[in-house]
C-alpha positions in Angstrom: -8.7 11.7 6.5 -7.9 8.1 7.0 -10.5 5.8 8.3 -10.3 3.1 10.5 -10.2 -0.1 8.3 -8.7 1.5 5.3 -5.3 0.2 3.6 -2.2 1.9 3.1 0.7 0.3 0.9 4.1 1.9 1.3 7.0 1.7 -1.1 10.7 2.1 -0.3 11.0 5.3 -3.7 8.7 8.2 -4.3 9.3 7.0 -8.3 7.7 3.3 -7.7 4.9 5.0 -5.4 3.8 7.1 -8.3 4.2 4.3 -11.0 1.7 2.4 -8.9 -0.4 4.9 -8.6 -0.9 5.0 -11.9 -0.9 1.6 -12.7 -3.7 1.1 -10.0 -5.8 4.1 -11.8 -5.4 2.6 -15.0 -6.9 -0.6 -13.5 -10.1 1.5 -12.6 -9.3 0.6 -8.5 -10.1 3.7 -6.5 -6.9 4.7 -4.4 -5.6 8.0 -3.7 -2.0 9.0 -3.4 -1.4 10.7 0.3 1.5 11.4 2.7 2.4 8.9 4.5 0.9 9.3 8.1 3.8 9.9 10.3 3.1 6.8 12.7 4.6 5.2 9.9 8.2 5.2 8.7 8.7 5.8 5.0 11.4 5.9 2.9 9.6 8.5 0.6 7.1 9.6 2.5 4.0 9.0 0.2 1.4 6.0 0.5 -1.6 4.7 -1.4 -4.6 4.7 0.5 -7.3 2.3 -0.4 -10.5 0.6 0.9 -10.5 -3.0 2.7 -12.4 -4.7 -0.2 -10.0 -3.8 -2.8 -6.9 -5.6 -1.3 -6.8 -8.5 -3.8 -7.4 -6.6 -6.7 -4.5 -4.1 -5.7 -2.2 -6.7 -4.9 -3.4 -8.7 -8.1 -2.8 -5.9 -10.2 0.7 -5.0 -8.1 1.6 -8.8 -9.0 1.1 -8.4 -12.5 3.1 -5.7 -12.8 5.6 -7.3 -10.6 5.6 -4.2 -8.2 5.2 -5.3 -4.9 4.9 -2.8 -1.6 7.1 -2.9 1.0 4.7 -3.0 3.5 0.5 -2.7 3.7 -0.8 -1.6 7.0 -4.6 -1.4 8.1 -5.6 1.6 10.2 -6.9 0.2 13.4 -7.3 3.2 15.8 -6.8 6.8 15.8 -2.3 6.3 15.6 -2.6 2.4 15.0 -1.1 1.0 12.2 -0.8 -3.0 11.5 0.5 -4.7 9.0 -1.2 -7.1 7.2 1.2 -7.8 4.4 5.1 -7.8 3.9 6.7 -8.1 1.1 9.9 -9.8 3.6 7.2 -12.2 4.3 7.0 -13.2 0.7 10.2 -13.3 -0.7 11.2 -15.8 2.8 8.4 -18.2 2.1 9.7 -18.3 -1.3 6.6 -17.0 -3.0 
């Protein structure tokens, strides 16, 4: 079950979800592979769920990799989902 405050990073392929799951294994971080909930719209359904105090080592170890999520969205409530990160945001900013 998802708590309130946890992290979810969604990817736009079922194939980059999975490569980052491993890659984020490898790195010893402790996520887990999931369905996406379904207040949340997917292109492949899947999501990596993570604790609050490992989003700059995920997204460290994402940039190194240069696999970025789509989107990463903090459980606030029972069906609340807000995003925290973008990868749109990014990419317009120029970074």
């Amino acid at each position: 079950m998802i708590q309130n405050g946890q992290l979810l990073a969604v990817f736009n392929s079922a194939h980059r979800v999975m490569k980052v799951e491993n890659i984020l294994k490898r790195s010893g971080l402790a996520i887990l592979l999931i369905p996406a909930p379904r207040a949340l719209s997917t292109d492949c359904g899947l999501a990596i769920l993570y604790n609050s105090d490992l989003y700059d080592s995920v997204l460290q170890a994402l940039t190194s990799e240069n696999i970025l999520p789509d989107v990463i969205y903090r459980k606030d409530s029972d069906s609340n989902y807000v995003p925290i990160w973008s990868a749109e945001n990014i990419e317009d900013t120029g970074n």
